[in-house]
N, C-alpha and C positions, 0 to 999 in steps of 0.2 A: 745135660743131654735131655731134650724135650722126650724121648720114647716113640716120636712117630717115624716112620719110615718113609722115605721118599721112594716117590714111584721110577723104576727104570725100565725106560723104553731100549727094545730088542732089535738089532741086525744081525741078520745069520748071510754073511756073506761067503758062505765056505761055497768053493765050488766056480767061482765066478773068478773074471783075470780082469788086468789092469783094460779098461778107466772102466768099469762096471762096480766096484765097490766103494771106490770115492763119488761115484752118482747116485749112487742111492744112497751112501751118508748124508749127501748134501741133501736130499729130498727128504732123510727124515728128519735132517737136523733143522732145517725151514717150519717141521710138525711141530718142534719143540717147545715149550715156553720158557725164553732166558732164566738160566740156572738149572735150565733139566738133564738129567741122565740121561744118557745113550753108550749103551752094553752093545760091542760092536765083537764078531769072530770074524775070520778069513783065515784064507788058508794063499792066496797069492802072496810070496814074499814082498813084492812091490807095496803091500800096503803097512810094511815097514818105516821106508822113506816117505808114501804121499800121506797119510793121515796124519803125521804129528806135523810136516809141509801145512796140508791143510787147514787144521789148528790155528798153528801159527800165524799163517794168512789173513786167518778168517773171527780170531780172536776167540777161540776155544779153551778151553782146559783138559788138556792132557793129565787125567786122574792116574791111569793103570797104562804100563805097554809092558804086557807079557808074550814067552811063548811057554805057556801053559804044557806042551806036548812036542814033538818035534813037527812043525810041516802047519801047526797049528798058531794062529796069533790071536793074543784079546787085548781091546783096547776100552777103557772105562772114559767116556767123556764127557765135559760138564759145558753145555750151550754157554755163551760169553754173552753179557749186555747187546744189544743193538746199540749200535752208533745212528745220531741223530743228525 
């Protein structure tokens, strides 16, 4: 274990409904630099089924899909290489 900490960039999508929190995933996950973090909340059940969809599509890692609370979802995800 090197001891440093990687940096995790933040979505607070609580409050928003479908297709409003897979659009701004994608715009931060565009911010990211392949292998980065992104700590995502919502609270639409739909982002159940489209974020690990999107992942999958889009060649992400689905680290964490919790419901933390009830009504509440967190998802931990890790930016995938660029295909060239």
């Amino acid at each position: 274990m090197s001891g440093v900490a990687e940096e995790i960039a933040y979505l607070d999508a609580r409050g928003l409904r479908c297709p409003e929190p897979v659009m701004l995933l994608h715009q931060h996950m565009r911010k990211l630099a392949d292998g980065g973090l992104l700590d995502v909340v919502a609270t639409d059940p739909s982002t159940q089924r489209d974020i690990p969809k999107f992942c999958m599509f889009l060649g992400h890692e689905m680290l964490i899909q919790d419901c933390p609370e009830e009504g509440l979802f967190h998802f931990l995800l890790r930016k995938g290489q660029r295909q060239n």
